[in-house]
C-alpha positions in Angstrom: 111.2 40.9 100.4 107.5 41.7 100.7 106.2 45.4 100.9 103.5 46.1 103.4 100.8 48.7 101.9 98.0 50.5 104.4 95.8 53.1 103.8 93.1 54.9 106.4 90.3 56.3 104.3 87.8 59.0 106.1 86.4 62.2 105.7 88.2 65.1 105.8 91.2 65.3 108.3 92.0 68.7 110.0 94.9 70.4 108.5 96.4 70.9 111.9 96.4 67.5 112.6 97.7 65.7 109.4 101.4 65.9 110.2 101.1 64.5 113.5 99.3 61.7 112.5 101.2 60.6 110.2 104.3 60.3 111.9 101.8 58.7 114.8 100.5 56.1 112.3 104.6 55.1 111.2 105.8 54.3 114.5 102.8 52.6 116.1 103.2 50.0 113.4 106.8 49.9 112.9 107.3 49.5 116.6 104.9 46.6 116.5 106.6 45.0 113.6 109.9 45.2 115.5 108.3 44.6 119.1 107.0 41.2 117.0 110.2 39.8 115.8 109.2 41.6 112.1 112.1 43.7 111.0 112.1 46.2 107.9 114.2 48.1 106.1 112.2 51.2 105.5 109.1 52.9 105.2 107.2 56.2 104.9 104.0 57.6 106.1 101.6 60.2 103.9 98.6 62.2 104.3 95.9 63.8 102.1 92.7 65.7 103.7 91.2 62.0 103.5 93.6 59.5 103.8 96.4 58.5 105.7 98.7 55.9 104.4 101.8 54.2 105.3 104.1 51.6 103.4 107.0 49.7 105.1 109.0 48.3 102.4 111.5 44.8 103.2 109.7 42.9 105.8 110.1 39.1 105.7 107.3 36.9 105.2 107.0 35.4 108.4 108.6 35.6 111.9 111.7 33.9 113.3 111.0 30.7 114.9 112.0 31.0 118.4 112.8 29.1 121.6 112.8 29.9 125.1 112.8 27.9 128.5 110.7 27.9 131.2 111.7 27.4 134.4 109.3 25.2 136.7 109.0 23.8 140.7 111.9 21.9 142.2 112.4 18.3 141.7 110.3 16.3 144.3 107.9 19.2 144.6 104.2 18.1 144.9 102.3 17.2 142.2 99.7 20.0 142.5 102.6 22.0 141.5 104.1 19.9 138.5 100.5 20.1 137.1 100.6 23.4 136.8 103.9 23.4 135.2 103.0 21.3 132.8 99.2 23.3 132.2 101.5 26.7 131.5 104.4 25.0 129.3 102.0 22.9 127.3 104.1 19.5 128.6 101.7 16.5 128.7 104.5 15.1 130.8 106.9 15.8 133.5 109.4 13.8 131.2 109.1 16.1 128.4 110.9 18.5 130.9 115.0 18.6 131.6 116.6 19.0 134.8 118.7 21.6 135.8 120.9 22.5 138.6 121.6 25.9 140.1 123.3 26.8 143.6 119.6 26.5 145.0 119.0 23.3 144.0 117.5 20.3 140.7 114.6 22.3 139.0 112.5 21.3 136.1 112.9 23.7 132.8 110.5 23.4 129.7 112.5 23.9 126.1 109.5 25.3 123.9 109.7 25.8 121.1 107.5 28.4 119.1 107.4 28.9 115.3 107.1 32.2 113.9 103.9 33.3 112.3 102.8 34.9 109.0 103.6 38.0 108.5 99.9 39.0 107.4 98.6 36.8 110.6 100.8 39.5 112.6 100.1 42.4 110.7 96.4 41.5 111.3 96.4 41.9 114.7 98.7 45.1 114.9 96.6 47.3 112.3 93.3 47.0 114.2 95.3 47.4 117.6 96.8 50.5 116.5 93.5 51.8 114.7 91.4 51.8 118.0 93.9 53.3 119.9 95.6 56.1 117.6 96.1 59.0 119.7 94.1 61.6 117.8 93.7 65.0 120.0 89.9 65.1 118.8 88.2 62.1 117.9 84.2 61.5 117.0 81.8 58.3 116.9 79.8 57.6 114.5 76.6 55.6 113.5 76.3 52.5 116.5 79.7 51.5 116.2 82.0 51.9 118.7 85.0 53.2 116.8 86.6 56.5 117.5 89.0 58.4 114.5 89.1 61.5 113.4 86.0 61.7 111.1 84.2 59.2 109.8 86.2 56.3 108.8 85.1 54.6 105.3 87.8 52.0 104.0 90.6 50.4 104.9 93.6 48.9 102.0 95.9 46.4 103.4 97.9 44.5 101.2 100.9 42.3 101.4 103.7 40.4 99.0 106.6 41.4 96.7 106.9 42.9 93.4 107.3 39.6 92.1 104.2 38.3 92.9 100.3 39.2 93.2 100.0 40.9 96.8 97.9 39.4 99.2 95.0 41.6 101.2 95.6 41.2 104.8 92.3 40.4 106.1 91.0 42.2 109.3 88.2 44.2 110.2 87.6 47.2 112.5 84.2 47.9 113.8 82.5 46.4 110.5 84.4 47.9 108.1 86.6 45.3 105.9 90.0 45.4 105.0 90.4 45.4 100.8 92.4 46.6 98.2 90.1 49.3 96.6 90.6 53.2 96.9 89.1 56.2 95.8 90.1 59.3 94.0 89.3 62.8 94.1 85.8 63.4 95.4 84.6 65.3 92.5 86.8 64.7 89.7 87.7 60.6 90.3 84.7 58.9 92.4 84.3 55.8 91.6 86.7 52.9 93.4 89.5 51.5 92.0 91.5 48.1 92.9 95.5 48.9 93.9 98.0 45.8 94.3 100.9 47.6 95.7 102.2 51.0 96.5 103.8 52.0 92.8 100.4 51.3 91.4 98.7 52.7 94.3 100.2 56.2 93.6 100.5 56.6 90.5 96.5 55.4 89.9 95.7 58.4 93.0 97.0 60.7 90.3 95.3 59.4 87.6 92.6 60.0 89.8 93.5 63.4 90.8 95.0 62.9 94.5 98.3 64.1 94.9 99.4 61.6 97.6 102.6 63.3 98.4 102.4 66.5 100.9 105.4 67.9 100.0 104.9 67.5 96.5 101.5 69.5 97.2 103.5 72.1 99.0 105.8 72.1 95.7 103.2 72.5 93.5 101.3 75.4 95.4 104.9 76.9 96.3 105.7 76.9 92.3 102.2 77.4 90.4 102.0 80.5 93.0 105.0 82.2 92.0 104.3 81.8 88.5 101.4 83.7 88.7 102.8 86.2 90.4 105.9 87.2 88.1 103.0 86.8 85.4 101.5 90.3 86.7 104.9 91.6 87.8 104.2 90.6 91.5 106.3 89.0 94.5 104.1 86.2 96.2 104.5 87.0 99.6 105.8 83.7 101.7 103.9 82.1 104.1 105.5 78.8 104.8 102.8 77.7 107.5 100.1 78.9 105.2 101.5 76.6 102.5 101.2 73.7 105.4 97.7 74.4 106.0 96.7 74.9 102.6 98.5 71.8 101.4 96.6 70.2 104.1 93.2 71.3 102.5 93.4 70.2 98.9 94.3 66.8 97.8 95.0 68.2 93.8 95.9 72.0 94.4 94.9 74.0 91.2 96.2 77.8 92.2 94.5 81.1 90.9 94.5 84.3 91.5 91.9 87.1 92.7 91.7 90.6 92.8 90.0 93.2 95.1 89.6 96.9 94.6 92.4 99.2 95.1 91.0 101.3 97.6 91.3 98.8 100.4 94.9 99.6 99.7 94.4 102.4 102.2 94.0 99.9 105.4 97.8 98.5 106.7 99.5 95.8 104.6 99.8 93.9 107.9 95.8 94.1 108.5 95.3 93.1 104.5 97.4 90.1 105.2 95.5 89.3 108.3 92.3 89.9 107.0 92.6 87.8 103.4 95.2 85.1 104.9 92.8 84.1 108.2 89.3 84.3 106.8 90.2 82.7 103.4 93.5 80.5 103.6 94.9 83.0 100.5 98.2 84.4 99.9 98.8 87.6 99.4 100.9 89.4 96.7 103.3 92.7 96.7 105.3 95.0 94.4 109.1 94.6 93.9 110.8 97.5 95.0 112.2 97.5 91.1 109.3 96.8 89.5 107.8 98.6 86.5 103.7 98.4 86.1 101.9 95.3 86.2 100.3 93.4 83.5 97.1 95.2 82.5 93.7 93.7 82.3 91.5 92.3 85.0 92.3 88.5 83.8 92.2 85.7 86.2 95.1 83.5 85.8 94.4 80.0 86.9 97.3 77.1 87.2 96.6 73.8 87.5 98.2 70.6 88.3 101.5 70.5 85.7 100.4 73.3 83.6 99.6 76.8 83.2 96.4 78.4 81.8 94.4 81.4 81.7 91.0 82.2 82.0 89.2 85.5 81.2 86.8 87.5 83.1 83.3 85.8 81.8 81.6 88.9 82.6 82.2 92.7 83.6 80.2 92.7 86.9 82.9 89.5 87.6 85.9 91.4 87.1 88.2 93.5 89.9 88.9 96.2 87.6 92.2 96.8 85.9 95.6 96.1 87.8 96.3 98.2 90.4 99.6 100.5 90.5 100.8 100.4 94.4 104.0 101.7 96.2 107.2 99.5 95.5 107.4 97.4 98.7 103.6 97.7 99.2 101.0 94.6 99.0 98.9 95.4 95.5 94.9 94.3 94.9 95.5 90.9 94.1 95.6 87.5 96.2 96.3 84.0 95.3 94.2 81.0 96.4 94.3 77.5 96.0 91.1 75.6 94.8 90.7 71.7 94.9 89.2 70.8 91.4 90.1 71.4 88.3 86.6 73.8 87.3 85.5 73.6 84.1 85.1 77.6 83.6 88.9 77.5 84.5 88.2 78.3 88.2 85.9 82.1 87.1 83.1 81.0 89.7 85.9 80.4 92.7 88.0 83.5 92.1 84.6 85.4 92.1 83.4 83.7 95.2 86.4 83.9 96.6 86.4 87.8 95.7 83.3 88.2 97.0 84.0 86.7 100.7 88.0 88.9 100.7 85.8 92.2 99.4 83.3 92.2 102.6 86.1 90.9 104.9 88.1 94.0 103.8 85.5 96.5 104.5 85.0 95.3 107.7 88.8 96.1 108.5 88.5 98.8 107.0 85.4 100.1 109.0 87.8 99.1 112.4 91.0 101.0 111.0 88.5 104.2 110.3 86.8 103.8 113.4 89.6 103.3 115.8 91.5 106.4 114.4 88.2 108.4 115.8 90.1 107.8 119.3 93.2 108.7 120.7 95.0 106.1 122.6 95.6 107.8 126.1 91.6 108.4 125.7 91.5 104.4 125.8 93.2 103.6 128.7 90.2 103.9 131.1 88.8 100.3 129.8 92.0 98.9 130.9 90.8 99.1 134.0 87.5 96.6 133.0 90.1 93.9 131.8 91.9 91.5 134.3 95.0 90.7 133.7 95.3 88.3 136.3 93.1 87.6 139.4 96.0 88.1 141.1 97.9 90.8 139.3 94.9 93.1 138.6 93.9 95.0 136.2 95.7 95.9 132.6 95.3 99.3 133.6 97.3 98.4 136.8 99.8 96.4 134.9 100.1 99.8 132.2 100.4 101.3 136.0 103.6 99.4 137.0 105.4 99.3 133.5 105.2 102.9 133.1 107.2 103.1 136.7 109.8 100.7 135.6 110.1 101.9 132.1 111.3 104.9 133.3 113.5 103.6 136.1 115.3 101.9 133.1 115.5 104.1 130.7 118.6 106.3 132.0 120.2 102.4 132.3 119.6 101.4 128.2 120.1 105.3 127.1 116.7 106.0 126.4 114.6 109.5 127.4 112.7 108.7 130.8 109.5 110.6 129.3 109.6 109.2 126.1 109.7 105.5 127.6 107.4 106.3 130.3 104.6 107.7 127.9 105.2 104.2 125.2 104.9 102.2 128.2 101.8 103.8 129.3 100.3 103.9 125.9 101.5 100.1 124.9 98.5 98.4 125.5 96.3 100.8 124.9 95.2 99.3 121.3 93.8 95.9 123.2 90.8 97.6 123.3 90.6 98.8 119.5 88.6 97.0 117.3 91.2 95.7 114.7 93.3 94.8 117.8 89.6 92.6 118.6 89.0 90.7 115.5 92.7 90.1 114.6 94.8 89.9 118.5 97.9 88.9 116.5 98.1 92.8 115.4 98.1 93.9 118.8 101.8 96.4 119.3 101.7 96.8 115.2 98.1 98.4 115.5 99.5 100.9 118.1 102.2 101.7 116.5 100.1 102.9 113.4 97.7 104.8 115.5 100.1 106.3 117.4 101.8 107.6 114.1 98.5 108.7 112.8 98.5 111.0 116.0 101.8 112.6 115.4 103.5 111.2 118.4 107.2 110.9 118.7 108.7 108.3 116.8 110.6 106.6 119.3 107.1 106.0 120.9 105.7 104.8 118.1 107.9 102.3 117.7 108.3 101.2 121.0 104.6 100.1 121.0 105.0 97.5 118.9 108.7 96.2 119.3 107.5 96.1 123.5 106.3 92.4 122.6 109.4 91.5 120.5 111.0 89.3 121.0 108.3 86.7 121.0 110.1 83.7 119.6 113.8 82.7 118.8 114.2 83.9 115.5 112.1 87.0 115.8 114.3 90.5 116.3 114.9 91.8 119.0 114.5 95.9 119.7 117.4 97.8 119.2 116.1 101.6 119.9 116.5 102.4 123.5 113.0 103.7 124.3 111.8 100.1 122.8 114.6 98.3 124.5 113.4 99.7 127.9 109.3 99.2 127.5 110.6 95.4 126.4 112.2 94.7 129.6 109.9 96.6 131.5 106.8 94.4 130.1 109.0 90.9 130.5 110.5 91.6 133.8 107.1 93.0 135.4 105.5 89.9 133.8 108.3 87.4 135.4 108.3 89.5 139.0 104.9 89.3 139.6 104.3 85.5 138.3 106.6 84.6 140.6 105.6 86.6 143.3 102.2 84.6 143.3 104.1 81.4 142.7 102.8 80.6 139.2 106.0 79.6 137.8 106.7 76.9 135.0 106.4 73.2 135.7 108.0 70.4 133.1 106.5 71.3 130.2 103.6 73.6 130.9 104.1 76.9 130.7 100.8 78.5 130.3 102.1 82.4 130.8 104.6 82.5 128.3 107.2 82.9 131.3 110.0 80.9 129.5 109.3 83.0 126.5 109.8 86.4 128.7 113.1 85.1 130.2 114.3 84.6 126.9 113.3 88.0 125.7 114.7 89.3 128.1 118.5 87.1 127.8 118.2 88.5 124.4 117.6 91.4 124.6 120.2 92.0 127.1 123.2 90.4 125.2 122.2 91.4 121.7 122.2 95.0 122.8 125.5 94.5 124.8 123.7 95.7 128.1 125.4 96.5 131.6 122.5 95.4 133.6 123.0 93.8 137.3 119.5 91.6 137.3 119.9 91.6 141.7 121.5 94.5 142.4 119.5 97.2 139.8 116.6 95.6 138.7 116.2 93.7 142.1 115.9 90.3 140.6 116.8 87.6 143.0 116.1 84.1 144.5 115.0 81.2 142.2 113.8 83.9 139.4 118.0 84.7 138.5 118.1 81.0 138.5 115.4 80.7 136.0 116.9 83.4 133.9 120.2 81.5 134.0 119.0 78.3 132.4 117.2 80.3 129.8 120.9 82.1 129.1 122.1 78.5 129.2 119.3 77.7 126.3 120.4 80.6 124.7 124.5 79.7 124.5 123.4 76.1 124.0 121.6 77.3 120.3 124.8 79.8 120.0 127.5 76.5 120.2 128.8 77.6 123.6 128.8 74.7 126.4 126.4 75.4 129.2 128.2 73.9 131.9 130.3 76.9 131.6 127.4 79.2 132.4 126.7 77.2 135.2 130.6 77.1 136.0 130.5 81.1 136.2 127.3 81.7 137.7 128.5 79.3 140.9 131.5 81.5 140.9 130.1 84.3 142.2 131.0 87.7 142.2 130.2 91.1 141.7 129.1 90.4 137.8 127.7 87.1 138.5 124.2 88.7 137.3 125.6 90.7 134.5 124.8 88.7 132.0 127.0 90.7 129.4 130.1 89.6 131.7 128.7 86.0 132.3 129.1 85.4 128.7 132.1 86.9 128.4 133.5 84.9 130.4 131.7 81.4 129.5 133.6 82.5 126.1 136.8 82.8 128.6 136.8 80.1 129.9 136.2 77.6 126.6 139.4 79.3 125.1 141.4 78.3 128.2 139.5 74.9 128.1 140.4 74.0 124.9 144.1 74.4 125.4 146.5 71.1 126.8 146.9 73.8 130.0 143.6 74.7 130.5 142.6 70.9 130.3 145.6 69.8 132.8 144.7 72.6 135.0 141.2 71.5 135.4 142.2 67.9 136.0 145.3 69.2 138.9 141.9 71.4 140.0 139.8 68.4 140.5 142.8 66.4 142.2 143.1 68.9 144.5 139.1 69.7 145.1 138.6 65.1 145.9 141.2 65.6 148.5 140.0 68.6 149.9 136.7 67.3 150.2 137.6 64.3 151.5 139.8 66.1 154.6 137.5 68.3 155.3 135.0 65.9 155.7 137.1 64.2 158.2 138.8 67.8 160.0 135.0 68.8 160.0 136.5 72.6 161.2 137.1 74.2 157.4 140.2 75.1 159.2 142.3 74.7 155.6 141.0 77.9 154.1 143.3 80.1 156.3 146.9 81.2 155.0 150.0 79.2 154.8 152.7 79.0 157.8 156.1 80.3 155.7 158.1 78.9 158.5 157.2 75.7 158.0 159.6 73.6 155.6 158.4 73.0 152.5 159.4 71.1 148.9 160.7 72.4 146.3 157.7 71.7 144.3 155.5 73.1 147.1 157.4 76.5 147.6 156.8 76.7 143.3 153.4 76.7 143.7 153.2 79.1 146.2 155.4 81.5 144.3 152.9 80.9 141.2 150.0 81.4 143.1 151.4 84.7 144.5 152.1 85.9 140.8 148.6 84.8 139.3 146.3 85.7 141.7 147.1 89.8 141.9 147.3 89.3 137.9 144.2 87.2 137.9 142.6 89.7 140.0 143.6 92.8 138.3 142.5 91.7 135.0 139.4 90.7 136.6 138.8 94.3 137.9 139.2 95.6 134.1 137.0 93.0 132.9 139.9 91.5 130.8 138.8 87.9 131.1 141.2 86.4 128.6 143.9 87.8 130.4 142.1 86.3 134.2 142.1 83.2 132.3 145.5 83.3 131.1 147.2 84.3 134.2 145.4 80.9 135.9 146.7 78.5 132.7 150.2 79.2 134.2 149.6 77.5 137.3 149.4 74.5 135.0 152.9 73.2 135.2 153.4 74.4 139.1 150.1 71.9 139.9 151.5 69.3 137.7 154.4 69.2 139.4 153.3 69.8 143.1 151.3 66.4 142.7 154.1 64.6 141.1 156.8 65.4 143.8 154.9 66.4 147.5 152.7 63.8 149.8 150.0 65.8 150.5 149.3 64.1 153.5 152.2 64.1 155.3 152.5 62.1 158.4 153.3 65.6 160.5 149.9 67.2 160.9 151.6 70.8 160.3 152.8 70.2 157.1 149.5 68.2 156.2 147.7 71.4 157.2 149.6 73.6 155.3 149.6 71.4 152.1 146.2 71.3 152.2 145.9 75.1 153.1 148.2 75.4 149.7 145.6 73.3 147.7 142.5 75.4 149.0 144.4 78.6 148.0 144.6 77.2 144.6 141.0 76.5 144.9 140.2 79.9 145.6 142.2 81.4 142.8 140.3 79.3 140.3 137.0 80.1 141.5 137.5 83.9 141.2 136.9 83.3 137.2 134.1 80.0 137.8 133.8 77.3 139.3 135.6 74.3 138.0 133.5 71.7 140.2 130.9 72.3 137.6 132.6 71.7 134.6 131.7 68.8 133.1 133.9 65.9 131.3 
């Protein structure tokens, strides 16, 4: 079956937004194949910084033929009507027409019959379709045309057929530029255009031509070539799997080398090195194994390319970084890697140098902010946290430092911390927003004042706590285990959440602008990873729709975990005294699944449900609630009814008492033995009687049953 080839040639697409369109470019056609009667049986998108290109292997050579009916005016209608019929079926008579009957009467119905079209006829109208209206998030025009794409759009290859046979170009045009079968190469090293037929040829001449079409073969080959390097000077390439994306999204044939910078900016912070070479130059950083002996001497530069390894010497002494530097184990050491685009034919001396140069003045920048910053204590910076809003409606930073500090210390007797210790790291935690590393490089903020704090000689714990206050700011990031941190955290997230919500700004469908999901996360985490006994209404005052919102983020949280979340919601409608103890409410979500997986937990919840329709459905009609007082013992009852009520009278003090010790296996088990008492109870007694006292009391019975369940959750919101 033929193979359908496109490619999207332009100048250079953003990094950012290759991924994206890619997977954009895939289904917009595929969904117009199939939308068009043109099945496939697979295909695959790529992207280079200038080309995006898709092939969609198996498709047939033409569409089905089809035929549908069209239904027209009733026999006898007037003829102005039959006209028009026969206009929009293409009839050039009413005998070319059949007539059908339906309960409404004889109608005319047109049979038509439409053959299915070329597959290129088709593809020629979807391509250009999807072209002018790709969905880029920034587009540009160009020239007079009236095109929008990313950047400047050059070519476009569009061929068709099977391996068997020449391919076909499908011929189209978009805004003046010509569908064909030529491509280019590599802008510097491959030029000129070069005819492709299909997509085997198509990629394997891109390599000949120095375009690596692939991106995770790109990312392979960066991933690889970097690592080599590294263990070639006794180094660990520090990962950076999103830098790899980007930088893979730069090059389109990624030659890797390595650069050097002198050893004295090994004074400044790892973290601020890594910031520093990683934001202003796309280049990876390197580090000493903890059990490694000296580098490789010699101030070499060590170039890999595309499928081999080379080396290149310094070409002069004023080029070279000096010999190899000797840093702690575990520290980053004077050398970076970077990923060129060309194959130089000085091996790559005039990038690593120009490259050195750029990292060399970027460093001494950073390390004119780490100096200067030291000059100033942090509790001396607080006063221009009173020049920065944090919200119009919230105030200042220095008000928000204000309120923290307060609560920070309100919790810290509740997590174990010292109240002074997390008062003072609460009032010094953003005191580093105003530094001016913090400034050039905002992703530091917390690290950079933990550093200066530890420059100043303050305690430890408040060291730490200024930069694990953030934490955690994502779901695989840690979460702070020391208690002083433990109680800035909350303090930050829950002041954060509080006050959103007390000026209404809360989350709606997807936007999210203030991070307030995020917070209520962080603060679900750090809760249950800590194993903290915190009521969120009762101690931390937490109420209304907010508890709510932190529930479904605890739901999100046991989702990830495996755990069903209908349980969550099943023990947070239960109530309680620990219904906001979200130590307990897991506890007993894990409860609860145990009993639920059992043939008696699963029977009990059905008897439970029996019993909840038929109580809802009587007290709907009684309209008094009058079933939720106690049973009449005088009153005669069956056999079946009198062992309920003697089951219910054993589970519920056990149920209750095992509740009290927060032993809720046991609550759970003592309600699975009500299984066979229920069973039987709907088997054997009418529950409504024909004598309205024994109806009440039945239903009385059933209510108490209801009750006893609800003590542990609430069954109506089980699900399945």
């Amino acid at each position: 079956m033929p193979d359908l080839l496109l490619e999207l040639f332009s100048e250079e697409i953003p990094a950012r937004m290759q991924g994206r369109a890619a997977d954009d470019l895939k289904k917009l056609v595929t969904d117009a194949l199939v939308e068009r009667g043109l099945a496939y049986e697979g295909a695959k998108a790529f992207v280079t910084p200038r080309r995006l290109t898709l092939v969609v292997g198996g498709l047939p050579a033409r569409q089905p033929d089809r035929s549908e009916e069209r239904k027209g005016p009733r026999v006898g209608a007037p003829e102005k009507a039959l006209e028009g019929f026969l206009k929009a079926a293409g009839l050039s008579s009413i005998d070319q027409a059949v007539v059908q009957s339906d309960p409404k009467g004889d109608f005319y119905v047109a049979r038509i019959d439409k053959p299915g079209r070329a597959a290129p006829e088709v593809i020629a109208e979807i391509v250009p379709e999807v072209v002018r209206g790709f969905p880029w998030p920034k587009s540009m025009r160009w020239g007079s045309g009236t095109l929008r794409w990313v950047r400047p759009l050059h070519s476009i290859v569009a061929t068709f057929g099977t391996p068997q046979e020449d391919p076909e170009i499908v011929r189209f045009d978009i805004d003046g530029i010509a569908s064909g079968d030529e491509t280019r190469g590599h802008r510097v090293h491959a030029p000129e255009a070069f005819r492709v037929r299909r997509f085997d040829d198509y990629e394997a001449g891109l390599l000949k031509a120095k375009v690596v079409l692939d991106p995770e073969r790109r990312r392979d080959v960066i991933r690889a070539d970097a690592r080599t390097l590294a263990e070639a000077q006794n180094l660990e390439l520090v990962e950076d799997e999103a830098l790899v994306e980007e930088v893979s999204g730069l090059v389109e044939w990624p030659v890797v080398l390595m650069g050097a910078f002198d050893e004295e900016f090994l004074e400044v912070p790892d973290e601020v090195i890594r910031a520093t070479i990683r934001a202003n130059q796309k280049c990876f950083v390197l580090r000493r194994p903890e059990d490694a002996g000296k580098p490789a001497a010699g101030g070499g530069r060590v170039g890999v390319g595309f499928g081999s390894l080379t080396k290149q010497r310094a070409a002069a002494p004023d080029q070279a970084a000096g010999p190899a530097a000797t840093p702690k184990a575990g520290r980053l050491a004077n050398r970076f890697i970077l990923v060129a685009n060309l194959e130089a034919a000085d091996g790559g001396a005039a990038i690593v140098a120009g490259n050195e140069r750029v990292v060399r003045a970027r460093l001494a920048d950073a390390r004119f902010f780490w100096e200067t910053d030291r000059k100033t204590k942090l509790a001396d910076r607080l006063e221009k946290l009173k020049s920065i809003t944090f919200h119009e409606k919230l105030g200042t930073q220095y008000e928000r430092v204000e309120r923290i500090s307060r609560l920070a210390r309100e919790l810290a007797p509740l997590v174990g911390a010292d109240p002074d210790k997390a008062e003072q790291a609460a009032r010094l935690a953003k005191a580093d927003l105003v530094t001016e590393m913090v400034g050039e490089f905002p992703e530091l903020q917390g690290l950079m004042g933990r550093y200066y704090a530890e420059g100043e000689g303050l305690d430890p714990d408040v060291a730490a706590a200024l930069e694990d206050h953030y934490k955690p700011q994502g779901p695989s990031d840690r979460v702070p285990t020391a208690p002083v941190s433990i109680a800035v955290a909350l303090a930050d997230k829950l002041d954060t959440l509080v006050g959103f919500w007390a000026i209404d700004e809360k989350p709606t469908g997807s936007k999210d602008p203030y991070a307030l999901r995020r917070a209520a996360l962080g603060v679900v985490r750090i809760v249950l990873e800590n194993g903290l006994r915190l009521q969120l209404v009762h101690t931390l005052g937490v109420g209304g729709d907010l508890l709510a919102f932190l529930a479904d983020r605890l739901k999100v949280q046991l989702r990830e975990q495996g755990a069903r979340h209908d349980l969550a919601d099943a023990v947070f409608a239960g109530g309680g005294a620990s219904s906001d103890d979200l130590v307990l409410i897991v506890r007993r979500v894990e409860a609860l699944g145990k009993l639920l997986e059992t043939e008696d937990g699963k029977n009990l919840l059905a008897g439970y449900r029996r019993a909840a329709n038929i109580l809802k459905a009587e007290e709907k009609k009684d309209g008094t609630g009058a079933f939720e007082g106690a049973t009449d013992a005088s009153l005669p009852t069956d056999p079946a009814e009198a062992s309920l009520t003697a089951a219910l009278d054993a589970a519920e003090p056990e149920a209750e008492a095992a509740l009290g010790r927060e032993d809720f296996v046991a609550a759970t088990s003592a309600l699975a033995k009500l299984r066979a008492p229920v069973d039987a109870f709907f088997d054997q007694v009418m529950v409504n009687a024909p004598e309205p006292e024994l109806r009440a009391n039945r239903l009385k019975l059933l209510a108490r049953l209801r009750r006893a369940t609800r003590a542990v959750a609430d069954f109506d919101r089980i699900a399945g």
